[in-house]
C-alpha positions in Angstrom: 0.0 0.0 0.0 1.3 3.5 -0.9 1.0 6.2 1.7 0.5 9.4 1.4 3.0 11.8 3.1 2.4 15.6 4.1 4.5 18.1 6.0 1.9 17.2 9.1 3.0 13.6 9.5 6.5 13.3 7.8 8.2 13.0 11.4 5.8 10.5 12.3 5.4 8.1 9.4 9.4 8.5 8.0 11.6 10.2 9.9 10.7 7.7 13.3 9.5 4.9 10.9 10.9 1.6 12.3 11.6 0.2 8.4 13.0 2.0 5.7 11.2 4.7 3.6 11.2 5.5 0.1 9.8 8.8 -0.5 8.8 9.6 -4.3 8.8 13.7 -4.1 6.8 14.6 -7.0 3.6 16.9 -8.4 0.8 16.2 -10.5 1.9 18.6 -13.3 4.8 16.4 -13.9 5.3 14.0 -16.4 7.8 12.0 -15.7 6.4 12.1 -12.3 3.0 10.2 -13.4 5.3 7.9 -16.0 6.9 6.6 -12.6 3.9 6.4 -10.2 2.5 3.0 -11.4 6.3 1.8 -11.0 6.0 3.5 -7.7 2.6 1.8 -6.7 3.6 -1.7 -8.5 6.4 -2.0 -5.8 4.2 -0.5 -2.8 2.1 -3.8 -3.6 5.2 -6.0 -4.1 7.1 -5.8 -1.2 5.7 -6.0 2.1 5.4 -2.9 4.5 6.9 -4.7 7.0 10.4 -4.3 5.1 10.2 -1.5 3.5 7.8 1.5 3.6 6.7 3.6 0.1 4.5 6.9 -0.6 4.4 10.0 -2.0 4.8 13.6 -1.1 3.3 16.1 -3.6 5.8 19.2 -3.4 3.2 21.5 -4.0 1.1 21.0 -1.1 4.2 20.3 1.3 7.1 23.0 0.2 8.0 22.3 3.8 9.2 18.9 3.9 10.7 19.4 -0.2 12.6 22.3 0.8 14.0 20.4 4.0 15.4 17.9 2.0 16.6 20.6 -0.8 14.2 19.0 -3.7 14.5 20.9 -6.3 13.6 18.6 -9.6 10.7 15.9 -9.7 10.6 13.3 -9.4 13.3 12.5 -6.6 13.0 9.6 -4.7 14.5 9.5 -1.0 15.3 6.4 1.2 15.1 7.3 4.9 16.3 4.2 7.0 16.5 5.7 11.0 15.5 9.1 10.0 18.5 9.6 7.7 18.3 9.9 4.1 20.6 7.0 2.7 19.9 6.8 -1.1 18.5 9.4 -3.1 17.8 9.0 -7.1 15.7 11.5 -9.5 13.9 11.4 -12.9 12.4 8.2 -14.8 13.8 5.3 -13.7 13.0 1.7 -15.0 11.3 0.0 -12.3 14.3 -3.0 -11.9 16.7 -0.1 -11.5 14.4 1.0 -8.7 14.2 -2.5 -7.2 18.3 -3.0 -7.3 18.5 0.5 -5.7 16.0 -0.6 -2.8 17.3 -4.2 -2.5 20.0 -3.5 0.1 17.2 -1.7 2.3 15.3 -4.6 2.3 15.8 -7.6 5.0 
């Protein structure tokens, strides 16, 4: 399941998240940003939230949280493991280039 993260409950559901995070940063505007979100969603349903947590944060609504984390193109994906960012990728990606980034994260 993808989740939805805003600048209200980013502490709460990544930063103090007990797995690892992958944040997709993006807007609805964007079109590489759509071409990735069923990648994004395909791999929400594949791997289990128990290793590895995955949503979105639409920069538009949450500058907050985008600008803490200096985003500054879309799509940009983040991995937060123990409140740290420890991987960070942007643009298109194909989804096994996704899945070999995330693999390590994943026990």
């Amino acid at each position: 399941m993808e989740h939805e993260f805003t600048d209200q409950n980013f502490q709460n559901e990544v930063l103090k998240s007990k797995v690892p995070v992958l944040v997709d940063f993006w807007a609805p505007w964007c079109g590489p940003c759509r071409s990735m979100a069923p990648i994004i969603e395909e791999l929400a349903n594949e791997i289990g939230e128990d290793k590895l947590k995955i949503g979105k944060c639409n920069v538009d609504e949450n500058s907050a949280v985008a600008g803490q984390f200096n985003v500054m193109s879309i799509p940009t994906f983040l991995v937060f493991q123990n409140g740290k960012v420890v991987e960070q990728f942007v643009g298109s990606v194909q989804k096994v280039a996704v899945k070999d980034k995330l693999a390590r994260f994943i026990s």
